[in-house]
C-alpha positions in Angstrom: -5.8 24.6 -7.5 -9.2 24.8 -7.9 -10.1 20.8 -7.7 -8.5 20.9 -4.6 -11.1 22.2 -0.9 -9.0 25.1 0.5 -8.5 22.9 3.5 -7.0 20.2 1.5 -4.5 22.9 -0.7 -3.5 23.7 3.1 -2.9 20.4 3.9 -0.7 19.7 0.9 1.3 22.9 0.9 2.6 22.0 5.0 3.0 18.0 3.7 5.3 19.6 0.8 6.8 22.0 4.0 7.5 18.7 6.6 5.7 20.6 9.1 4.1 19.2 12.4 0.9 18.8 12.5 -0.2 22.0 15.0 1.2 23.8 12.0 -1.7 23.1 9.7 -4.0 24.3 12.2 -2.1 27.7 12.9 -1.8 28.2 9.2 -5.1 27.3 8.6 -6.5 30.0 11.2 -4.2 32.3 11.2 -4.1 32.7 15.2 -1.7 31.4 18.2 -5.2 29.9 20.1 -5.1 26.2 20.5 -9.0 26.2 21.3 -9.4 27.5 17.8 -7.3 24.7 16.1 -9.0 22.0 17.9 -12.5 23.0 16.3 -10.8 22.7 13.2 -8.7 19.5 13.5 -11.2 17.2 12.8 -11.4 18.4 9.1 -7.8 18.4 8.8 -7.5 14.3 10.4 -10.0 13.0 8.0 -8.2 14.6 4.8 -4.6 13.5 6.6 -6.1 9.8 7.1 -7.5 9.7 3.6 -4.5 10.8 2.1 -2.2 8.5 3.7 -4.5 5.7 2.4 -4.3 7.0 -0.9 -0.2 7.5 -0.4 -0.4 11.0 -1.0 0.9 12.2 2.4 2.6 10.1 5.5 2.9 10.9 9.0 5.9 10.8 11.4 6.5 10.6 14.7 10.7 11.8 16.2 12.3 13.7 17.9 13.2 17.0 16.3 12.0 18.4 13.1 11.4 17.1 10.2 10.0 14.1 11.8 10.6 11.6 8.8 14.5 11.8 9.8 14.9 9.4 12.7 11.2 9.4 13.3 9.3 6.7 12.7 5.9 6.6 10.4 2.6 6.1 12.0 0.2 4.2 10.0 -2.8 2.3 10.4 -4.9 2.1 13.7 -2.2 4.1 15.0 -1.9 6.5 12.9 -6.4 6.7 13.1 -5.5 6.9 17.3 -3.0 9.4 16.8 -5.2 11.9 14.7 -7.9 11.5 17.1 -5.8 12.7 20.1 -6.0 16.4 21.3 -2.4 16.6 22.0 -1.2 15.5 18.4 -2.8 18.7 17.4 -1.3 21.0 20.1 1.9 23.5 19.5 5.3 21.9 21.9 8.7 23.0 21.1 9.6 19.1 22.4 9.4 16.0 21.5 7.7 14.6 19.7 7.0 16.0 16.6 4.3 14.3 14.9 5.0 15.7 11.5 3.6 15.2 7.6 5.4 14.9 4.4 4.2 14.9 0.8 5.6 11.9 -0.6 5.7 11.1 -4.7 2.0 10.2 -5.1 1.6 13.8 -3.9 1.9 14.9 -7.4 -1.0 13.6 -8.8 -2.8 16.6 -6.1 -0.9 19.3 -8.4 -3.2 19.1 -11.7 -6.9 18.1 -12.1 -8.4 14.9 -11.7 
């Protein structure tokens, strides 16, 4: 998808996955360091935020994976907040998981604009 930034295609592909959100910035760099994904997760908030605006994408907050099922979604000034924090971005085997989903308007990503 070449209309799509790589960083975007890998935000898309872990929407269309339901993964948290430290999952993006593993796959994205390909290593276990946390340090590494926090230089990266700026990128990856801005395309998450823009996305949500455009209802591409949604963001969850729950208790177990996937986070849409019993979670509750995080929009707004939260959701800004919640993108911003160092700790949304950071692996946990607990709750919560702060996870994204793809959602119909995600669709329009798959052909050229």
């Amino acid at each position: 998808m070449d209309w799509l930034s790589e960083e975007e295609e890998c935000v898309l592909v872990n929407a269309r996955e339901m993964s948290p959100l430290w999952s993006v910035l593993a796959d994205w760099t390909g290593s276990e360091d946390e340090e590494l994904w926090l230089a990266s997760a700026p990128v990856f908030a801005e395309i998450i935020r823009r996305w949500d605006e455009a209802g591409y994408v949604q963001v969850y907050e729950g208790d177990e994976w996937p986070a849409h099922e019993g979670g509750e979604r995080v929009t707004g000034g939260a959701l800004e907040v919640l993108l911003r924090r160092q700790s949304t971005w950071a692996y946990r085997e607990g709750p919560p998981v702060i996870g994204l989903l793809a959602v119909e308007g995600s669709s329009e990503l798959s052909s050229p604009p």
